[in-house]
Structure formats: C-alpha cells, structure tokens
N, C-alpha and C positions, 0 to 999 in steps of 0.2 A: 816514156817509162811505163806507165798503164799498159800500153799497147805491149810491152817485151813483157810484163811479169802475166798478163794473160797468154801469148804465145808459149811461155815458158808451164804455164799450170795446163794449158791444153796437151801439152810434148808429153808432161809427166804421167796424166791421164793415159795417154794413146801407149805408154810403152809400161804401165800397168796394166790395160788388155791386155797387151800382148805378150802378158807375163803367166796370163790364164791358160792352162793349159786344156787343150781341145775337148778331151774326155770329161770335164769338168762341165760343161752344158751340153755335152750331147751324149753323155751316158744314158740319160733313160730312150733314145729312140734306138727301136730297131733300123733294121734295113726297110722293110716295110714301113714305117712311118716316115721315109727323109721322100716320099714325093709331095708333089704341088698341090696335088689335093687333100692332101693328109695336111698340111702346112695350113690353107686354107680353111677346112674343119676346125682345125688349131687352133687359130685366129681367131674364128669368129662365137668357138666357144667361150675361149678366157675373156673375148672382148663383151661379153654377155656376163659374164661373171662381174666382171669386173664394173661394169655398170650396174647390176644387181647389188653388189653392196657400196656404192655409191647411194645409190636411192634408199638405201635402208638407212642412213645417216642422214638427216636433216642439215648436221654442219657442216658436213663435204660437199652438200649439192650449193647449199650458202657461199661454201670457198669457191667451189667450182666458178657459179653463175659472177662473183665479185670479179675472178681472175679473168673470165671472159669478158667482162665487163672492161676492166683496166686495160688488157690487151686491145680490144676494139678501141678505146681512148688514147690508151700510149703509143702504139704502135704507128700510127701518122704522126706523130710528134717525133718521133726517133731519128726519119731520115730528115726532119727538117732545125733539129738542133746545131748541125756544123753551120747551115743557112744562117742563124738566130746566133751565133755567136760571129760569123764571119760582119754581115751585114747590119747589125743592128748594135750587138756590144761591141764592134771593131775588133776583134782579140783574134788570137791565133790560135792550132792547136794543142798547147799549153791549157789553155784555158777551157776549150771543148771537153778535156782528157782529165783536167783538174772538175770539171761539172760532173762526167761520166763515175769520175772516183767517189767524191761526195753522196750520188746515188746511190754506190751502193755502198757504202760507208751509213748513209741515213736506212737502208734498209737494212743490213746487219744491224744495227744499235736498235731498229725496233721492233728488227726479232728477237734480240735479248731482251729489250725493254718489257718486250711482251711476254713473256717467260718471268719476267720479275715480279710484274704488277698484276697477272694474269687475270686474278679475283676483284679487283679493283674498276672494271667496266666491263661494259658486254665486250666481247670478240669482235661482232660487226664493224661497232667503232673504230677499234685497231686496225681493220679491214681495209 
C-alpha cells in the first residue's frame, strides 16, 4: 500500500510538469542562449551563486555538513533494511513497508515538532 500511494504522488507530480507550459521556463532565453556552452556558463554561474549564499549563512552550512553527514550514515543502511527484516525480524514486506512508513511519519512529526517548540533548544539538537 506504501508502495501504490508513493507511485500514485510520483504520477501526480510528473503530470503537474507537464501541465507547465514551455514558454513558462524558457521565456527569458533567446536563440542565442539555448547552446551547450551558454548552458554551461549558466551552470556554473548560479552554481557559484548559490554556494555564495550558502557560505554566507552559518545555519545552511550546519544543515548542509549534518545532511551530508546523515546521507553517508543512512544510506548503507537503506539497501540493507529489507536484509534486517527478512533475516533477523523474520517478517515480510508488510513489515519492511510498515518501518519505511513510520520513518517518515517520525520525520513529519519532527518537522512540525520543530516548528512548534522551535525556541525551546538549539536547532543542532533537532538535527
């Protein structure tokens, strides 16, 4: 059931792109801006910008460096959770799909949590 209501939010997503209509993010290039190396330019300016005010925020680079953090720690644990329920808890995928839900059920609840109590501890903590 996890598995169909994510297939179903991904379907709705993909056919709200493609509700966008084209002139709508390619209004500001000319003819002369749609080559490879204008694309390129493109790129590597906003991706400068956009590191620039990253580094001007102390708490972004905090988010950033934690999320990095959590991805290099969570992300081997990811493929080996169906392993960890198959062989270890015995259960099926019920169980796997009832763990996956709870995740993010526990991370919704503490991103409101966090929004509620926000002045109540540092940010890190929450982190």
């Amino acid at each position: 059931m996890t598995l169909l209501l994510n297939v179903i939010c991904f379907l709705m997503a993909a056919l709200l792109y493609l509700m966008i209509p084209p002139e709508a993010y390619h209004s500001s290039q000319t003819s002369s801006q749609t080559g490879a190396r204008w694309k390129w330019r493109h790129f590597l300016r906003e991706t400068k910008e956009g590191f620039t005010y990253i580094l001007s925020y102390k708490i972004l680079i905090v988010i950033a460096l934690i999320t990095l953090l959590f991805n290099f720690t969570y992300a081997p644990l990811e493929p080996m959770l169906p392993v960890f329920v198959d062989e270890i808890v015995k259960a099926g995928p019920g169980t796997l799909g009832t763990m996956w839900s709870f995740f993010a059920v526990g991370s919704f609840a503490g991103a409101i949590l966090w929004v509620r109590l926000r002045r109540k501890f540092p940010y890190s903590y929450s982190l």
